[in-house]
C-alpha positions in Angstrom: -32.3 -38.5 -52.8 -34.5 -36.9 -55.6 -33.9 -35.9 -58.8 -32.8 -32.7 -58.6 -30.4 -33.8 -55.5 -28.1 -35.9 -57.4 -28.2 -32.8 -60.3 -26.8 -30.6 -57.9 -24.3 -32.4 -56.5 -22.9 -33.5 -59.9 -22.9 -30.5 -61.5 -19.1 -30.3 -61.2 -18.8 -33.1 -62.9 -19.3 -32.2 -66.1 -14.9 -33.0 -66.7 -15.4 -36.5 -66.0 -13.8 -39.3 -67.9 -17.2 -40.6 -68.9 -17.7 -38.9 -72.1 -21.7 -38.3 -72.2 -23.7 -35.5 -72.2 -25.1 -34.9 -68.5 -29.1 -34.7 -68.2 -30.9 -32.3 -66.6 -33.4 -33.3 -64.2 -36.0 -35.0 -63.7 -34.4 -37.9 -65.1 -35.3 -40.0 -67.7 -35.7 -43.6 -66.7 -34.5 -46.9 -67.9 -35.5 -50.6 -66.5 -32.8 -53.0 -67.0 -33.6 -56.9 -65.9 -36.2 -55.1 -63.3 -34.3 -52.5 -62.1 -35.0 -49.0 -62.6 -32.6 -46.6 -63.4 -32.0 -42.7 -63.9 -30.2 -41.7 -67.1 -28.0 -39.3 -65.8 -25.8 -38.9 -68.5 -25.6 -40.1 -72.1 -23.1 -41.3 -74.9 -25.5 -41.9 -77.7 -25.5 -45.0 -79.4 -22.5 -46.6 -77.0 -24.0 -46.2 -73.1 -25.2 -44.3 -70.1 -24.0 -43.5 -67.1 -27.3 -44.2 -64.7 -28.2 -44.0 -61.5 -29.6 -47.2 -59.9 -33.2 -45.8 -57.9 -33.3 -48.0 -55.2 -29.7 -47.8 -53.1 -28.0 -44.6 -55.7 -25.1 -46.4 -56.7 -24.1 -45.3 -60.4 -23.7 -47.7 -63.1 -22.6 -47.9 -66.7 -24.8 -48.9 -68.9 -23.7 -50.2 -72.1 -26.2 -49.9 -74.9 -26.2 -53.4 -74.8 -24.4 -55.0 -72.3 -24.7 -55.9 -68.7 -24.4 -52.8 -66.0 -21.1 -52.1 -64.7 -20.7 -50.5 -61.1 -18.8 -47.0 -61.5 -19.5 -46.1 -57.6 -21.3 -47.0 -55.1 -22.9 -43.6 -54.1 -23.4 -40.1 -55.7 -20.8 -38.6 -53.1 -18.1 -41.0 -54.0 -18.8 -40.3 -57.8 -17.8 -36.8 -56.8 -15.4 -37.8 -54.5 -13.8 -39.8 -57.5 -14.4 -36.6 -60.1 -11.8 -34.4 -57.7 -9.4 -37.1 -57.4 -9.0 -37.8 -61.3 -9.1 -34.0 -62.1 -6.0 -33.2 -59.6 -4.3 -36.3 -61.3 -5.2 -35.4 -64.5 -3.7 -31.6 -64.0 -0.4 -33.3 -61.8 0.1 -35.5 -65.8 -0.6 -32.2 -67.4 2.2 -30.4 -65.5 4.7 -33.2 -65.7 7.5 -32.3 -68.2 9.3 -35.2 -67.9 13.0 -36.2 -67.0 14.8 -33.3 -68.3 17.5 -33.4 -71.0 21.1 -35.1 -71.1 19.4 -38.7 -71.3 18.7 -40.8 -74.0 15.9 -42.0 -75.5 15.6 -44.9 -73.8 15.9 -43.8 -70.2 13.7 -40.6 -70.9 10.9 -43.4 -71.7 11.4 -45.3 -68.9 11.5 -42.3 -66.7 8.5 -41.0 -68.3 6.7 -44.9 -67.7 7.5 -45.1 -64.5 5.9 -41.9 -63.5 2.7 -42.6 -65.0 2.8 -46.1 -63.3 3.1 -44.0 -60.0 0.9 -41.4 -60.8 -1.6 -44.6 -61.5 -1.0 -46.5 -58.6 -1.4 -43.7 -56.8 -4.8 -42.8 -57.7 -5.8 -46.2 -57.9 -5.1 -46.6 -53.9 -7.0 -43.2 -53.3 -9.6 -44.6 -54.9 -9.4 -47.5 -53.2 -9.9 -45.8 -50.4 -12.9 -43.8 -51.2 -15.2 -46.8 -52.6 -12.5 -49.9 -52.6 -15.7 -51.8 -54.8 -15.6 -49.6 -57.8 -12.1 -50.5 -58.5 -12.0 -53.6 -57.2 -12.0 -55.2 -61.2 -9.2 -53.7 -63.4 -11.5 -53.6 -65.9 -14.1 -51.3 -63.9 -14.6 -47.5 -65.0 -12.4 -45.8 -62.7 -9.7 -48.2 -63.1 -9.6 -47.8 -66.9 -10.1 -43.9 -66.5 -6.8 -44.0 -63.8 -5.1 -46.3 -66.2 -5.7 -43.8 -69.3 -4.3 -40.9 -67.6 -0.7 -42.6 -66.6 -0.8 -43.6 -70.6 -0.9 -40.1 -71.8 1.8 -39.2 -69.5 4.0 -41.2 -70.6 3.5 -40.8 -74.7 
């Protein structure tokens, strides 16, 4: 896939949770222990979000740490993208538990709906591109867990 491929088809990405700026291409590479890798998007100063040139799995790229998978192709970046903005707008619409509770059971109400909300589109992930959530402390986990936590604030 060239350059202006992978633009294309994340151009409606732009609402990720990543919170770079997205690059236009042709891409500006990076080598990283040997590997080369398109800078598709960047946070200055804290990382990139890169494509890896020789299968297209995309990586985070801390400015300087060791690259962490995000997903294992372009599509299930996208894939992931749609998931996390119909979650993020289901949290957005949630009003919580209503009145004639107390404090207490409205926050537990409101926690356990995030946790679902979560778990929920942690397993969607899951089964879209199991290996980018596969550690809780990948990308997409983090992002899934982030969401549930403002729902429940």
């Amino acid at each position: 896939m060239n350059d202006a491929e992978v633009a294309s088809l994340l151009v409606g990405c732009a609402r990720s949770p990543y919170p770079g700026m997205w690059q236009d291409s042709p891409f500006a590479e990076r080598a990283v222990g040997g590997v080369r890798y398109a800078l598709v998007a960047i946070d200055p100063g804290l990382s990139a979000l890169v494509l890896r040139r020789h299968d297209g799995s995309l990586w985070c790229l801390p400015e300087d740490g060791v690259p962490q998978l995000v997903n294992s192709s372009v599509e299930a970046f996208v894939a992931f993208n749609r998931a996390y903005e119909e979650s993020a707008a289901e949290a957005a619409a949630y009003e919580g538990p209503g009145d004639g509770l107390d404090d207490d059971e409205t926050v537990d109400l409101a926690e356990q709906a995030a946790d679902a909300l979560t778990e929920a589109l942690l397993e969607r992930f899951g089964a879209l591109d199991a290996e980018a959530v596969a550690d809780e402390n990948s990308f997409w986990h983090i992002a899934a867990e982030e969401l549930g936590y403002g729902m429940s604030v």
